[in-house]
KETI-510082 format. One line per 2 residues: number of its first residue (from 1); for each residue z, x, y of N, C-alpha, C. Coordinates in nm, 4 decimals. Atoms other than C-alpha are relative to their C-alpha. Last residue first. Layout:
BEGIN
NUM = Z,X,Y,Z,X,Y,Z,X,Y  ...
***
This chain:
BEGIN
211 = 0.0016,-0.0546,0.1624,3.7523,1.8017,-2.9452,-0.0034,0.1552,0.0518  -0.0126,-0.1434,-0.0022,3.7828,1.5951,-2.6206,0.0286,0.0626,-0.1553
209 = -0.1365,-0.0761,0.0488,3.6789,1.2729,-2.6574,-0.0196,0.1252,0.0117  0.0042,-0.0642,0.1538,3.3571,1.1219,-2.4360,0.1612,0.0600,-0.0570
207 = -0.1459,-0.0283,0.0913,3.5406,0.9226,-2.1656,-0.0715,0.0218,-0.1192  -0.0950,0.0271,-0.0670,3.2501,0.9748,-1.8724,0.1351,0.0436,-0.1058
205 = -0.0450,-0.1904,-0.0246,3.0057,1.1253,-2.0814,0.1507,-0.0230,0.0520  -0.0598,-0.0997,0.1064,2.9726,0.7908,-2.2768,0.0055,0.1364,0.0670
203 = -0.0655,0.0109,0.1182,3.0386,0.5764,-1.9953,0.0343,0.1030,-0.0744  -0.1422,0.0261,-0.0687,2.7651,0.7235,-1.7760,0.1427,-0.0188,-0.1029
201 = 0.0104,-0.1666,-0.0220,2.4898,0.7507,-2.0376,0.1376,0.0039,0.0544  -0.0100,-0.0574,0.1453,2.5628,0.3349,-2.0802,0.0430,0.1885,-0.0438
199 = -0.1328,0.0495,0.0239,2.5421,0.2409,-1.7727,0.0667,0.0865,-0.0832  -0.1189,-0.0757,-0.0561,2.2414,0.4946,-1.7004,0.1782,-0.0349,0.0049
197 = 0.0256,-0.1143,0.0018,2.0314,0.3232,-1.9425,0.1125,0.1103,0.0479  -0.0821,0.0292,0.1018,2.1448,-0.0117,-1.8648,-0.0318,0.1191,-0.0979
195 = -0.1491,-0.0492,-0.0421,2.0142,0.0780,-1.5234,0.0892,-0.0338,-0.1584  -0.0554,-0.1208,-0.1132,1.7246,0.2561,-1.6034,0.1187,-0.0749,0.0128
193 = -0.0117,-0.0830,0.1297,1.6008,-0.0576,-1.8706,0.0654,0.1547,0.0104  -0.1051,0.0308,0.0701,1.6794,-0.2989,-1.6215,0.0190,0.0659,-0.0954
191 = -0.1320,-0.0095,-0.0549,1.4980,-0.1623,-1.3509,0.0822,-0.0510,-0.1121  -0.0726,-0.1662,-0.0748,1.2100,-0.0578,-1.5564,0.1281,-0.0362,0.0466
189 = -0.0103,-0.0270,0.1054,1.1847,-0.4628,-1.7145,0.0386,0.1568,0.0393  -0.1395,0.0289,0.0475,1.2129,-0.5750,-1.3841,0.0657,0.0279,-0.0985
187 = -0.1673,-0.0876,-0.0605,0.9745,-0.3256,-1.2641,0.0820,-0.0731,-0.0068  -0.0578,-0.1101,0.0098,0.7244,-0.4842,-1.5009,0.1030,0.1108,0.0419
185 = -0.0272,-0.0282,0.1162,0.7692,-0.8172,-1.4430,0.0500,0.1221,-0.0551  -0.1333,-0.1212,0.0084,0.7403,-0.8258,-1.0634,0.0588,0.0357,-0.1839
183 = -0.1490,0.0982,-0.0423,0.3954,-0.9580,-1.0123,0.1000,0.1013,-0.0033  0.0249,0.1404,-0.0650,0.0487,-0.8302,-0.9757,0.1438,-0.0727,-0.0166
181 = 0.0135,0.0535,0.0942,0.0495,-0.5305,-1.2018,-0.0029,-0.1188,0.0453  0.1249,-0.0775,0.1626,-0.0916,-0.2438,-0.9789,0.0012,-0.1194,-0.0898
179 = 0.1502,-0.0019,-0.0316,0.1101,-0.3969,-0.6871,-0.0885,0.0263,-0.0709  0.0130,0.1489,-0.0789,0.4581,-0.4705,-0.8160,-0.1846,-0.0010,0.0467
177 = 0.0286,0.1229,0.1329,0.4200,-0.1621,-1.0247,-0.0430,-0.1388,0.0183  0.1073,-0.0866,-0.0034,0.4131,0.0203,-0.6207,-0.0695,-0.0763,-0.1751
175 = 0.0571,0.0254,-0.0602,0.7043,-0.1836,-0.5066,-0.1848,0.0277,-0.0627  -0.0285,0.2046,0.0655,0.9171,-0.1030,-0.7816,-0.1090,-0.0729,0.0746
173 = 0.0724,0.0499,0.0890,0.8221,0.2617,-0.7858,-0.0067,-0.1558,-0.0003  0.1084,-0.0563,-0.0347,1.0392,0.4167,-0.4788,-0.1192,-0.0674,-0.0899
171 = 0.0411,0.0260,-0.1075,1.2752,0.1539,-0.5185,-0.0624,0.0727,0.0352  0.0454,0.1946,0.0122,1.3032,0.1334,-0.8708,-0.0281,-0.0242,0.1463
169 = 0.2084,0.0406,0.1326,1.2698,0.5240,-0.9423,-0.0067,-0.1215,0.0622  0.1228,-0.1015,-0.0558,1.5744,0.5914,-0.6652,-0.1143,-0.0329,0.0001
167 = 0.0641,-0.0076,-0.1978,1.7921,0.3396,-0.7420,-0.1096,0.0625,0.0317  0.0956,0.1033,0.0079,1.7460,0.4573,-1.1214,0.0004,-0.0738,0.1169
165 = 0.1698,-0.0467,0.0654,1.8520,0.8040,-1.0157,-0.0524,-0.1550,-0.0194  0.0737,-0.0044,-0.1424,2.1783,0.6659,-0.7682,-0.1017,-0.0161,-0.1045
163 = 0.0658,0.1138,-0.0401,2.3794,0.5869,-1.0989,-0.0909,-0.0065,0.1313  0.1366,-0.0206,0.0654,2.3692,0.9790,-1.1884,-0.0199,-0.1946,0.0100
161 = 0.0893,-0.0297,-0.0656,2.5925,1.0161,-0.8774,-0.1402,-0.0453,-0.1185  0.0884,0.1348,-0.0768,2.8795,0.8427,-1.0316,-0.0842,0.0384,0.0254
159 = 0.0141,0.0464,0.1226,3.0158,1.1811,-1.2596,-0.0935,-0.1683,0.0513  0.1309,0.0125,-0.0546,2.9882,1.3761,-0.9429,-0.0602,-0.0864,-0.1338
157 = 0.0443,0.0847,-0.1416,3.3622,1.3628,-0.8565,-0.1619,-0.0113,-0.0128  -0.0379,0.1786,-0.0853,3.4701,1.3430,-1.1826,0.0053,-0.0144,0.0902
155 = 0.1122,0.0955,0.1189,3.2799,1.6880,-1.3201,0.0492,-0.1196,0.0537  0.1382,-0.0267,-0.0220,3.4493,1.8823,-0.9947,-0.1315,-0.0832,-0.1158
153 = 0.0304,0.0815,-0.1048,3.7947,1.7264,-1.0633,-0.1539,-0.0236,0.0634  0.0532,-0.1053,-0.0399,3.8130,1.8806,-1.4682,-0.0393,-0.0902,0.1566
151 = 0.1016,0.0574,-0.0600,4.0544,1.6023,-1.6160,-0.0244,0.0863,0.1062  0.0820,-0.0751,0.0176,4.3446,1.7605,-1.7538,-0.1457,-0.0274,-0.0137
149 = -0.0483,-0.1294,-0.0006,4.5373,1.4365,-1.6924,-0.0794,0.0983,-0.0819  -0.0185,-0.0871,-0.1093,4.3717,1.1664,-1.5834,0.0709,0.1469,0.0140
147 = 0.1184,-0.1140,-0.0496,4.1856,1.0410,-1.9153,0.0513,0.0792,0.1583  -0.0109,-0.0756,0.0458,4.5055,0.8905,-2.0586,-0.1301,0.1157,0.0495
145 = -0.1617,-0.1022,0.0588,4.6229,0.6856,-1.8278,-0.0401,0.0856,-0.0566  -0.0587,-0.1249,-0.0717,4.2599,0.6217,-1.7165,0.1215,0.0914,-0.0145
143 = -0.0120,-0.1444,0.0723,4.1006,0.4832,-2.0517,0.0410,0.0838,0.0805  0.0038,-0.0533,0.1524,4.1939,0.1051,-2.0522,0.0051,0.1645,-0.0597
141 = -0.0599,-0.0155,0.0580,4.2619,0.0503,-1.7297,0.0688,0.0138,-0.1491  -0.1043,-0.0465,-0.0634,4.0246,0.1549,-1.5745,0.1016,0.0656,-0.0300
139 = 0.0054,-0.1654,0.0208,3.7695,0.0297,-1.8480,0.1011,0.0552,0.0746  -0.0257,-0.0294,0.1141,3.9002,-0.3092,-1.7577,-0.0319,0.1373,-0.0573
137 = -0.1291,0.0119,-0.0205,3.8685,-0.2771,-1.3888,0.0184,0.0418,-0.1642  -0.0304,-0.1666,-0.0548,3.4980,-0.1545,-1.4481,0.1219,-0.0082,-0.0080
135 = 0.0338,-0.0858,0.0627,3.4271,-0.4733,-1.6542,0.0615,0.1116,0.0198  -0.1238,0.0180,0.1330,3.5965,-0.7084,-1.4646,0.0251,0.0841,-0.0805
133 = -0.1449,0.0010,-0.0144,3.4260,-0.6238,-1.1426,0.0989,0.0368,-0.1314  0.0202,-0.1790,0.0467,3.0489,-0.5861,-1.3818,0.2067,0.0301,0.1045
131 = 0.0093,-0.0221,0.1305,3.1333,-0.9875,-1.4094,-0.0029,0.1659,-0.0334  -0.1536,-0.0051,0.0842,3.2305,-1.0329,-1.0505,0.0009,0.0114,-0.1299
129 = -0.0650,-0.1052,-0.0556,2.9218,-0.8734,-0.9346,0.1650,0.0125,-0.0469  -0.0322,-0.0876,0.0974,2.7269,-1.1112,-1.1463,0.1134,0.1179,0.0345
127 = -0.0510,-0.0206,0.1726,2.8775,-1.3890,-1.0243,-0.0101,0.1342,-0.0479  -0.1210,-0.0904,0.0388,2.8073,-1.2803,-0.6818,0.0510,-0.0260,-0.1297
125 = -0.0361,-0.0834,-0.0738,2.4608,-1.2300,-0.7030,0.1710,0.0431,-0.0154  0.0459,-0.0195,0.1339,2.3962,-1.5388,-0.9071,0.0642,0.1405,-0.0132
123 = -0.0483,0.0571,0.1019,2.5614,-1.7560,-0.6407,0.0019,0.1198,-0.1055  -0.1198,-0.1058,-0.0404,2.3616,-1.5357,-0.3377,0.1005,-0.0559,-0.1446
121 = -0.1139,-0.0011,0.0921,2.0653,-1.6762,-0.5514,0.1464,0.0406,0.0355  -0.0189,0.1477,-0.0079,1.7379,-1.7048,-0.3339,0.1138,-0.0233,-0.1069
119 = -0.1462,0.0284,0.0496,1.7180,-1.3446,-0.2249,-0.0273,-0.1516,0.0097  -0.1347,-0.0588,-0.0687,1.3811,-1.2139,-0.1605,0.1048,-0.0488,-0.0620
117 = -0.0076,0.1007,-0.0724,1.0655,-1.4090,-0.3491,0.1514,0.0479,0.1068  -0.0484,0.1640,0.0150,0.9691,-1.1114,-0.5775,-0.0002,-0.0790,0.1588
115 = -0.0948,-0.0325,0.0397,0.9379,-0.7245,-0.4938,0.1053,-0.1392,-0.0390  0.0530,0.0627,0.1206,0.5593,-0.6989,-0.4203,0.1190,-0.0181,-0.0828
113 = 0.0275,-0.1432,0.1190,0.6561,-0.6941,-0.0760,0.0156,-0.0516,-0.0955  0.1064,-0.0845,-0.0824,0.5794,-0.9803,0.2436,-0.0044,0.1670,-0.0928
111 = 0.1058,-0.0245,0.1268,0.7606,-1.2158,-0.0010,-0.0927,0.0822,0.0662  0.0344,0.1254,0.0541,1.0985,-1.1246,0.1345,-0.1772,-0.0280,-0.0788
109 = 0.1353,-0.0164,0.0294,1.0696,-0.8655,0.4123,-0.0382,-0.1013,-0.0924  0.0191,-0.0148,-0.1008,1.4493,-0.9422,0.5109,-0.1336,-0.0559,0.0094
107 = 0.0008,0.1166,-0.0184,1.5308,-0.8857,0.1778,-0.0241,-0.0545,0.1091  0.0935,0.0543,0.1286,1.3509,-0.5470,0.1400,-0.0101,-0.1836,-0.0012
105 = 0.1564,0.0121,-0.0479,1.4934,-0.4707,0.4871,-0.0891,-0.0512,-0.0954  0.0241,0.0756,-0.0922,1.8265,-0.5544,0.3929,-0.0943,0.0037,0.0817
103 = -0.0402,0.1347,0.1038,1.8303,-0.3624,0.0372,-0.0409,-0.0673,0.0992  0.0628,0.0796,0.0677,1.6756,-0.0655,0.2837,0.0007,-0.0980,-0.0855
101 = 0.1139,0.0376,-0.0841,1.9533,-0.0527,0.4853,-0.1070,-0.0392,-0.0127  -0.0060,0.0991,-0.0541,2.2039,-0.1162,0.2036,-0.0857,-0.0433,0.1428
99 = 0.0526,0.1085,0.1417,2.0715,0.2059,0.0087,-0.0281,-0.1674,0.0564  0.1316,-0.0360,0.0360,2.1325,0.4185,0.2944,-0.0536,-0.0975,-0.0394
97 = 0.0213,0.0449,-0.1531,2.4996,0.3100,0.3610,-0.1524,-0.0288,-0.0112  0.0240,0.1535,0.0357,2.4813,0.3805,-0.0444,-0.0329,-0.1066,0.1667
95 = 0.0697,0.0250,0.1125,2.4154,0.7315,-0.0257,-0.0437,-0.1428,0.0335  0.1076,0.0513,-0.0617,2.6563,0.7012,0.2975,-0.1298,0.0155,-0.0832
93 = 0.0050,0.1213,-0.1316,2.9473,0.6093,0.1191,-0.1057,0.0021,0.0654  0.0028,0.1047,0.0693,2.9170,0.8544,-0.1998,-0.0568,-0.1025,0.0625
91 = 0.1086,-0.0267,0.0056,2.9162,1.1111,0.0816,-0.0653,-0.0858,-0.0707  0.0997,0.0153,-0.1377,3.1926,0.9960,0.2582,-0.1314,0.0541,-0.0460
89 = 0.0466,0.1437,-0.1092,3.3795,0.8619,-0.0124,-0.0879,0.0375,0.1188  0.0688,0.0729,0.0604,3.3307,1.2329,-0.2152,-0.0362,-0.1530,0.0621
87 = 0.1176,-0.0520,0.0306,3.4551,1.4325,0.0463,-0.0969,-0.1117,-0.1104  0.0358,-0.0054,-0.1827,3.7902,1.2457,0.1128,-0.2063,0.0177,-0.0015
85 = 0.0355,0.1334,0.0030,3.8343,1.2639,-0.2898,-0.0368,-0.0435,0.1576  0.1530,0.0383,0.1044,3.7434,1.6210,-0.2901,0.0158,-0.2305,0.0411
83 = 0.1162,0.0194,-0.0972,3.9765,1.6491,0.0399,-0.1042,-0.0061,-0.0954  0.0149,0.1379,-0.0690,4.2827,1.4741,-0.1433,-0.1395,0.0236,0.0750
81 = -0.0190,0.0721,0.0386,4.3036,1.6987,-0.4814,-0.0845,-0.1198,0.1230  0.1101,0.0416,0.0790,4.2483,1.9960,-0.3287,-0.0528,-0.1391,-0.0399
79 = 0.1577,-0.0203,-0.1120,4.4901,1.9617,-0.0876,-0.1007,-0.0359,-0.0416  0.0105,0.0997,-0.0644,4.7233,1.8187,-0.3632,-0.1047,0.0071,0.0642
77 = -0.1047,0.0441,-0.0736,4.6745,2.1335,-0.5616,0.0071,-0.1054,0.0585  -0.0002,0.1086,0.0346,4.4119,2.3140,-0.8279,0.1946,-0.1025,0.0482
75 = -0.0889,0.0644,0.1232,4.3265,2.5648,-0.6636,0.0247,-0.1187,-0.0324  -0.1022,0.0689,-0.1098,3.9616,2.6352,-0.5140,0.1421,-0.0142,-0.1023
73 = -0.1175,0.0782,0.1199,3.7265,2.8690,-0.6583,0.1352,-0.0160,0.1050  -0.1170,-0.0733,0.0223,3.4997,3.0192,-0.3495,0.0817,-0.1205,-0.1084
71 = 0.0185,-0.1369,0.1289,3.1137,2.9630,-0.2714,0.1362,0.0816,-0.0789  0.0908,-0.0765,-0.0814,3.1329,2.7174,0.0124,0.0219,0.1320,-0.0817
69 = 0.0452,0.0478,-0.1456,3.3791,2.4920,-0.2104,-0.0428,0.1128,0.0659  0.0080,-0.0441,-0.1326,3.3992,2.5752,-0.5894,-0.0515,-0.0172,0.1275
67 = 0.0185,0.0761,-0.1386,3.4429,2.3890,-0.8902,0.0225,0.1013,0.0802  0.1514,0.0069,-0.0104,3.3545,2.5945,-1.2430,-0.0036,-0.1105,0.1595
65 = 0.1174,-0.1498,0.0528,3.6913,2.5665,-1.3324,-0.1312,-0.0846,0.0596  0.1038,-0.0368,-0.1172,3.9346,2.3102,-1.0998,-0.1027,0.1059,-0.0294
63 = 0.0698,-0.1395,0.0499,4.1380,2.1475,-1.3814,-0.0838,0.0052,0.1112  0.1568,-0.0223,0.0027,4.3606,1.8850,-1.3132,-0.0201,0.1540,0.0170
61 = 0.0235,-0.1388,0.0472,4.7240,1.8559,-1.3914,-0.1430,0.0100,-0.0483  -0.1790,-0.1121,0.0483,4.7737,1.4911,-1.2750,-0.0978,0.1424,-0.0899
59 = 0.0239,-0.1104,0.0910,4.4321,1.2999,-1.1046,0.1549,0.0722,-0.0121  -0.1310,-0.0251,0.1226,4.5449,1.0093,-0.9206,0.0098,0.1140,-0.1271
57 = -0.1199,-0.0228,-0.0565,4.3193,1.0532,-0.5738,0.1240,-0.0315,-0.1145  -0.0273,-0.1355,0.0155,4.0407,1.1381,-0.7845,0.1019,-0.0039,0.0926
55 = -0.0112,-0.1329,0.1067,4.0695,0.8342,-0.9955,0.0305,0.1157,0.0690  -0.1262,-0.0333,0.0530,4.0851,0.6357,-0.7053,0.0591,0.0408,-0.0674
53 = -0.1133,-0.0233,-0.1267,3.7971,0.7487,-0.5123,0.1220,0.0243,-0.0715  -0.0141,-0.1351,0.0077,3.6152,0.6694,-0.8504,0.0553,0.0699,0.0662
51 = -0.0750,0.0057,0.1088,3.7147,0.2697,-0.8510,0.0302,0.2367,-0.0165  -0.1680,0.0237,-0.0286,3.6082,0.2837,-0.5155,0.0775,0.0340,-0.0828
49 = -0.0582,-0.1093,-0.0884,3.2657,0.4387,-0.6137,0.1658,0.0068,0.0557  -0.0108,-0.1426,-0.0062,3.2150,0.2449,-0.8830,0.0409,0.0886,0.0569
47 = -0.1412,0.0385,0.0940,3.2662,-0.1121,-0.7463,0.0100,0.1147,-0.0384  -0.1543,0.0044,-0.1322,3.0481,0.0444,-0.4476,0.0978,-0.0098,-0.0952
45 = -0.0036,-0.1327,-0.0210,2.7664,0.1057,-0.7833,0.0946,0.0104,0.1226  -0.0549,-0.0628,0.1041,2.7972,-0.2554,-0.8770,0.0663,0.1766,0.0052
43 = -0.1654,0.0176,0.0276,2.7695,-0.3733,-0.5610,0.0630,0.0515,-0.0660  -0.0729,-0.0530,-0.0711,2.4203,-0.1777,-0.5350,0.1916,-0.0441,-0.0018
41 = 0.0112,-0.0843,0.0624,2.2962,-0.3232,-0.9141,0.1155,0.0923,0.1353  -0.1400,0.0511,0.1336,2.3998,-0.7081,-0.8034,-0.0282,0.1797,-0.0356
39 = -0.1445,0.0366,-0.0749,2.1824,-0.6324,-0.4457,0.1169,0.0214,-0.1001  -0.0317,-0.1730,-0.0860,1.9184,-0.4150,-0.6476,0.1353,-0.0662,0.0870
37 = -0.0673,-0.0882,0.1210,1.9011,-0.7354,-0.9229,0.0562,0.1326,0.0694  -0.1358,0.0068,-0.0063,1.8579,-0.9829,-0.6006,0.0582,0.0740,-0.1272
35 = -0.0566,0.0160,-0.0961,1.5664,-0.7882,-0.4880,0.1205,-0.0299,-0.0413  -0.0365,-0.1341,0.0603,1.4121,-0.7597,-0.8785,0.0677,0.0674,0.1455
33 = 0.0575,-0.0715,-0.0083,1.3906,-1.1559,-0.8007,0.0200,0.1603,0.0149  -0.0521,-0.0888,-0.0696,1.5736,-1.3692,-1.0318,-0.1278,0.1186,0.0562
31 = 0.1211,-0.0769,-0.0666,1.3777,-1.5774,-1.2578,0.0114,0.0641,0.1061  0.0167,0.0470,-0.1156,1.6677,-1.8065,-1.3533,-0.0598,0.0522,0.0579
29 = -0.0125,0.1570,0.0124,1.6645,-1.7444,-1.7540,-0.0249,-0.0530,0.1554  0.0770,0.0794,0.0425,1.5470,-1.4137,-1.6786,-0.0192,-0.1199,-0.0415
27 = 0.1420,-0.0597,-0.1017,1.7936,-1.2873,-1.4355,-0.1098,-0.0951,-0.0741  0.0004,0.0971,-0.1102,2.0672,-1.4605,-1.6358,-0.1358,-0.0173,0.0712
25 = 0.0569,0.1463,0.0606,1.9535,-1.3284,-1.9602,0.0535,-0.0441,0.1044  0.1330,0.0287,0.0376,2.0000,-0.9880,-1.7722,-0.0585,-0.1083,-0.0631
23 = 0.0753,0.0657,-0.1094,2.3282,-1.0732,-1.6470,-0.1386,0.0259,-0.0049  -0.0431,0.1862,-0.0143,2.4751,-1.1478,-2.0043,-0.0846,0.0263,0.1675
21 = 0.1023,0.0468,0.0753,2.3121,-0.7846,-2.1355,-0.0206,-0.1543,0.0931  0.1382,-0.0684,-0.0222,2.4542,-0.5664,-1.8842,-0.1045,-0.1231,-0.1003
19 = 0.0021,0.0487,-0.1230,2.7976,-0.7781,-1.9298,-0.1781,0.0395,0.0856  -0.0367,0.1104,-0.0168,2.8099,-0.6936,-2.2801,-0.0499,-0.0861,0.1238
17 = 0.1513,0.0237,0.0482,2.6803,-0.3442,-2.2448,-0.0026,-0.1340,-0.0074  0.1024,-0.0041,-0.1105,2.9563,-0.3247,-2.0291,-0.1577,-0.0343,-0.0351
15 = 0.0042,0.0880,-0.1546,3.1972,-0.4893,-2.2303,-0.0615,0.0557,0.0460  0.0878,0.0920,0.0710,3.0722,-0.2720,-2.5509,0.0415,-0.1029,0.1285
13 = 0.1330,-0.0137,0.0236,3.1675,0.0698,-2.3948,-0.0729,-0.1513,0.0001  0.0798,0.0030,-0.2225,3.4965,-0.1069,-2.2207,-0.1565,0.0135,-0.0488
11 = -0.0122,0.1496,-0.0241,3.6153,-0.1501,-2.6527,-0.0621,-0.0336,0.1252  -0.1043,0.0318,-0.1572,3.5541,0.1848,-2.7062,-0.0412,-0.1414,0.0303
9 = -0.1421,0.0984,0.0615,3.4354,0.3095,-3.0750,0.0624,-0.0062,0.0855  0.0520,0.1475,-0.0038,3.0810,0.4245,-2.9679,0.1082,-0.0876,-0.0048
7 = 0.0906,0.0170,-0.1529,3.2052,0.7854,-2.9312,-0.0502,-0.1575,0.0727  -0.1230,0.0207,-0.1299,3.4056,0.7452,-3.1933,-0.0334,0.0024,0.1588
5 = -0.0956,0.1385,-0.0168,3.1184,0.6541,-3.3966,0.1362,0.0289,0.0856  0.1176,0.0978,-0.0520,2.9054,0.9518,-3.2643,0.0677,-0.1454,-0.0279
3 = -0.0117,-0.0268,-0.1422,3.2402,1.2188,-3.3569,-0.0905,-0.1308,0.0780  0.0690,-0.1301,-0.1316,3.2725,1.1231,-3.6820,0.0082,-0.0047,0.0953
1 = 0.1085,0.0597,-0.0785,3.5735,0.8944,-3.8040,-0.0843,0.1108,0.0628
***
């Protein structure tokens, strides 16, 4: 098997894209506003972060190259081990602290931004949340046994961060499409195309094979 089909050849890969697809024909079958896609997109990214916590508090015979704290190579020991994962929830944590201030000002604001009708779905919301749940669990436990050992700690603590970037674009931009194009179409189509974008990216770096 080449390398690009084995790459593709993960059963979690295709549940997420799965689940990326099923709550996007939700969104558009029930006209969801690109508000309650940043609520179902932020959960998603907490389900992440917990799930990543606990990776780096189960890491076995990790690798610490190319990681260093205030300019010095660290070993690779419990210590290590518990203040990256320490370090990472609190920074991870207030990223998203962040995130949830403006989510609850956006909804809040409602139709006073170009960002739909606010939240009229908590239902839809948490479905989907329990659908990307299932997902992440299942990957878990599908590729952690074997991905925790000699697993580099400094690449899996910053391996979540690249879900912030389409946060970023969609709420610095979402507003701003919203106004140029008169509804929310187009940044629903951006936000969904960034985050099933970065699902996806994610994933495959995440448990690419080692060769």
């Amino acid at each position: 098997m080449s390398l690009i089909a084995e790459r593709f050849n993960n059963p979690s890969l295709w549940s997420l894209i799965t689940a990326n697809l099923l709550v996007a024909a939700l969104a558009l079958r029930f006209d969801w506003s690109l508000i309650e896609l940043l609520w179902i997109y932020w959960c998603q990214s907490v389900i992440i972060g917990v799930i990543n916590f606990i990776k780096l508090l189960t890491l076995a015979d990790f690798s610490t190259e190319g990681f260093t704290v205030n300019g010095r190579s660290v070993p690779a020991n419990q210590l290590t081990k518990f203040s990256t994962a320490l370090f990472f929830a609190l920074h991870y944590g207030t990223f998203h602290l962040v995130y949830l201030i403006f989510l609850s000002v956006f909804t809040l604001a409602g139709n006073e931004l170009p960002l739909g009708p606010g939240v009229t779905s908590v239902a839809g919301i948490v479905f989907s949340t329990l659908v990307f749940l299932a997902n992440h669990l299942f990957s878990f436990y599908s590729n952690w046994p074997q991905e925790r050992l000699g697993t580099n700690i400094g690449q899996q603590m910053f391996i979540p961060y690249v879900r912030i970037i389409p946060m970023h674009l969609t709420i610095i931009f979402g507003a701003v499409l919203g106004s140029a194009t008169g509804g929310t179409f187009v940044p629903l189509l951006l936000f969904l195309a960034l985050k099933t974008f970065a699902d996806v990216a994610l994933h495959l770096y995440e448990h690419r094979p080692v060769v």
